[in-house]
C-alpha positions as CSV (number, residue, x, y, z in Angstrom):
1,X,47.4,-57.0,46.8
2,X,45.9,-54.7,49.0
3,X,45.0,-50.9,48.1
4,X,47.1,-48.2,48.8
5,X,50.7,-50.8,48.6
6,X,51.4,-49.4,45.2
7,X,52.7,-45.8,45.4
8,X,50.6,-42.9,43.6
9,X,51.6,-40.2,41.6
10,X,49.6,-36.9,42.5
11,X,49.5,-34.0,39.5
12,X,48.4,-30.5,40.6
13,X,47.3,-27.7,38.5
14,X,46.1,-24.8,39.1
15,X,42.7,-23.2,39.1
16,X,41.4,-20.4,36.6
17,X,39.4,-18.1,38.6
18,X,36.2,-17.4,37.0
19,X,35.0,-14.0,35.7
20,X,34.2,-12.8,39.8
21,X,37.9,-13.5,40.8
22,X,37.3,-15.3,43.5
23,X,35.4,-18.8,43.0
24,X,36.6,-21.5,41.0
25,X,36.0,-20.4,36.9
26,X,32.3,-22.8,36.8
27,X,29.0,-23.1,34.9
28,X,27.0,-23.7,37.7
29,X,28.3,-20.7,39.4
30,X,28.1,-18.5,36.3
31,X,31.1,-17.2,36.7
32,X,32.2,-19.0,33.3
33,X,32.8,-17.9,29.6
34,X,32.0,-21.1,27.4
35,X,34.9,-21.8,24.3
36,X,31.6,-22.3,21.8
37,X,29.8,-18.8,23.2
38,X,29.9,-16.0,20.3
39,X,32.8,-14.0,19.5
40,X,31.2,-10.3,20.6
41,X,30.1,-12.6,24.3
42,X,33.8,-14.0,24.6
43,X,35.4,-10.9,24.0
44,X,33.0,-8.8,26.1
45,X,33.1,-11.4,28.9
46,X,37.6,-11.1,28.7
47,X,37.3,-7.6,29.3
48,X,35.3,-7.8,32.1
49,X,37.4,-8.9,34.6
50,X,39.6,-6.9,37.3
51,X,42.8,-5.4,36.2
52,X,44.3,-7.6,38.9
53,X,42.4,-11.1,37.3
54,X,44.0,-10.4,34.0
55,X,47.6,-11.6,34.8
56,X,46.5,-14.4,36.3
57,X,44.5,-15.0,33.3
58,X,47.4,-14.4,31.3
59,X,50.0,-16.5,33.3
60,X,47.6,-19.4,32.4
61,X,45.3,-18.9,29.4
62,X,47.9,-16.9,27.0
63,X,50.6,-18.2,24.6
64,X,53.0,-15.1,25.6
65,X,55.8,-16.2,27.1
66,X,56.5,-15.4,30.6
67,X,59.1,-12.6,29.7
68,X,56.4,-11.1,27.5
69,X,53.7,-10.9,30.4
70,X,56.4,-9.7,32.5
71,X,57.4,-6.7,29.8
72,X,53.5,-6.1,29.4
73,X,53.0,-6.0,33.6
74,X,55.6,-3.8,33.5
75,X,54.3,-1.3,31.3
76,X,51.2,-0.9,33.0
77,X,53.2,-0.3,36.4
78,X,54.8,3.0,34.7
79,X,51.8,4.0,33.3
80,X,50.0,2.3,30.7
81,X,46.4,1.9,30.8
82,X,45.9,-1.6,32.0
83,X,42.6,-1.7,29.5
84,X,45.4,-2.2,26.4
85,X,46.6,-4.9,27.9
86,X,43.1,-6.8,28.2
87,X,42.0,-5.9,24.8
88,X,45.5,-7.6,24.0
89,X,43.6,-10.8,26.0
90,X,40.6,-10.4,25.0
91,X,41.8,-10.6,20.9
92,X,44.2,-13.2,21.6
93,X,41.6,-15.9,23.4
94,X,38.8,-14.6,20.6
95,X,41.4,-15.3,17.8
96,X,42.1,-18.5,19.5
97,X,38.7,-20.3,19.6
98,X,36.8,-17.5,16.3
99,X,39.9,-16.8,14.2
100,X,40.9,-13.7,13.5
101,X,38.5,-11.8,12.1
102,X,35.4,-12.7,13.6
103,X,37.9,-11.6,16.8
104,X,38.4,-7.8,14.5
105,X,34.7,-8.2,14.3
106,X,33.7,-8.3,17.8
107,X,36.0,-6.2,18.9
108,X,34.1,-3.5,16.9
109,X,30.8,-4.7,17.9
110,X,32.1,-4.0,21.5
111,X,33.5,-0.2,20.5
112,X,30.0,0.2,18.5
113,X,28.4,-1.0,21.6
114,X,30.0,0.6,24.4
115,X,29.3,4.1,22.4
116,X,25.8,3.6,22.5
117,X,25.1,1.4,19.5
118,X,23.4,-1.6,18.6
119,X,24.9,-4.4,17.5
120,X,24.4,-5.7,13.6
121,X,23.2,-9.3,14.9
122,X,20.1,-9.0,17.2
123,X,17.1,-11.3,18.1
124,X,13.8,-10.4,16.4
125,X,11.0,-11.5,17.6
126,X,6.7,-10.4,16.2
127,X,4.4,-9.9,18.9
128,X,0.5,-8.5,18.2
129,X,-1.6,-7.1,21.2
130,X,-0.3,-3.5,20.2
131,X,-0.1,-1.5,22.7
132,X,1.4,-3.5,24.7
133,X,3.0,-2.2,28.3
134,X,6.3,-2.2,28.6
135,X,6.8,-4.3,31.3
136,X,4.5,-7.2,29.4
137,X,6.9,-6.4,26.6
138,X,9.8,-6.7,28.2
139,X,8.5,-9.9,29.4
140,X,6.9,-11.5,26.0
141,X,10.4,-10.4,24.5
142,X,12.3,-12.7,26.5
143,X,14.5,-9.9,28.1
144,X,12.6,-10.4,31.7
145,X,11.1,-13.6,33.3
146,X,8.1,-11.5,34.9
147,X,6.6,-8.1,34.8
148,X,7.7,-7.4,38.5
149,X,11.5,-8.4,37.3
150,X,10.4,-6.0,34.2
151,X,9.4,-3.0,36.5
152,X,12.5,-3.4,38.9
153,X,14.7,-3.0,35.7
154,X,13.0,0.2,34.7
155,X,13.5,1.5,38.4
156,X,17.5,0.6,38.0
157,X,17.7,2.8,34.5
158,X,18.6,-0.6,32.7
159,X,16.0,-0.6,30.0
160,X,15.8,1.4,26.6
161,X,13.9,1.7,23.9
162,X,15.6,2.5,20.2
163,X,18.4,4.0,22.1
164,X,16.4,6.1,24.9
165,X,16.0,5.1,28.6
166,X,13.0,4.6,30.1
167,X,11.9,5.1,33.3
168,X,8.0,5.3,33.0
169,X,6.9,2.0,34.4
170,X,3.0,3.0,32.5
171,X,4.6,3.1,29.0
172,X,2.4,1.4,26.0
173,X,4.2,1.1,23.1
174,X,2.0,1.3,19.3
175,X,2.2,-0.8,16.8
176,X,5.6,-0.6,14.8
177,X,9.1,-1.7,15.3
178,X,11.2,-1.4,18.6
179,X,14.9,-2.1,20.1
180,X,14.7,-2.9,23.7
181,X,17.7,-2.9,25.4
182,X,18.2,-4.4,28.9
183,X,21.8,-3.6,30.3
184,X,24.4,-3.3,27.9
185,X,24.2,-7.0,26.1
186,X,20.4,-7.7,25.9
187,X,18.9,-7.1,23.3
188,X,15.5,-7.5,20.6
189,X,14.1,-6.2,17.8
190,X,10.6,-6.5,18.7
191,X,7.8,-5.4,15.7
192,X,4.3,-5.3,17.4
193,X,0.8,-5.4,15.4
C-alpha cells in the first residue's frame, strides 16, 4: 500500500499569541507565561498584555461563555475601563493553575507593588567587600549580567535602592541591609559586610 492512498484527517486550532501580540505564544521567544511560574509572575504577566490581546485571550483561555465575553466586550465599548476586565483574566487563569487565594494574594502583591512597595517574598542574598559600587552590586546580586548592563540601567532610571532611584553611576553602598530594585519585578535583599 503506498503512502498517501489512505485519506487523512487534518485538525486545526488556533494559535495563542504570546504576551507581544504578535508572534506565536513561545519559550524560546520569551513571549510566554509558564502554567508552573508564581502566582504574583502569572498574574503580573495577564495584565500585561494590550487591551486588544485580551479578547483573544479570552475567546481561547477563559471558561466564560461566549455570551459572557460578548456582555463584558460590550461594556468596555460604552465605557468601562478595559483594565476591570483583565484583572477579571488575570484572577481567573491565576485561580485556575494557584487556586483562589494565592490568586487574592498576588493580586495584592501587584496593588502593593504597583504603588511603590515591595513585595513580602524577595531573594536575599549576603555579600562582604562593603562598600561595594553599585554597579558591582547590582551585578554580584544577580539583577545585571555585567557592570556595563548595570550602568545602562542606572542611566534608564530603572534601578532603586530601599525605595529611592538612583542615578549616580559612582554610588558605594556601606555595610548594612539594602533592596535593590531593577524595573518593577526585580528584586533583592542584599546585606553587605
Amino acid at each position: 500500500q503506498e503512502y498517501g492512498q489512505e485519506p487523512q484527517c487534518i485538525l486545526t486550532m488556533p494559535l495563542l499569541e504570546g504576551l507581544d501580540g504578535v508572534e506565536k505564544m513561545s519559550k524560546s521567544k520569551g513571549n510566554y507565561i509558564g502554567i508552573n511560574e508564581p502566582a504574583p509572575t502569572l498574574y503580573a504577566k495577564v495584565l500585561s498584555i494590550s487591551d486588544e490581546l485580551m479578547w483573544r485571550w479570552y475567546t481561547l483561555l477563559s471558561f466564560q461563555t461566549e455570551a459572557q465575553i460578548a456582555a463584558l466586550r460590550a461594556e468596555v465599548a460604552a465605557g468601562r475601563n478595559p483594565k476591570d476586565a483583565k484583572v477579571q483574566l488575570a484572577l481567573e487563569l491565576t485561580t485556575r493553575f494557584h487556586g483562589a487565594a494565592a490568586a487574592a494574594a498576588a493580586q495584592q502583591d501587584f496593588i502593593h507593588r504597583s504603588q511603590g512597595g515591595v513585595p513580602d517574598a524577595i531573594p536575599e542574598r549576603s555579600l562582604g567587600g562593603a562598600p561595594l559600587g553599585i554597579a558591582a552590586l547590582l551585578k554580584a546580586a544577580g539583577l545585571a549580567p555585567s557592570s556595563s548592563e548595570a550602568n545602562r540601567l542606572i542611566d534608564g532610571a530603572g534601578v532603586r535602592v530601599d525605595g529611592a532611584p538612583i542615578s549616580d553611576k559612582g554610588l558605594r553602598l556601606g555595610p548594612g541591609t539594602y533592596v535593590l530594585q531593577v524595573g518593577k519585578r526585580k528584586f533583592v535583599r542584599v546585606t553587605l559586610s
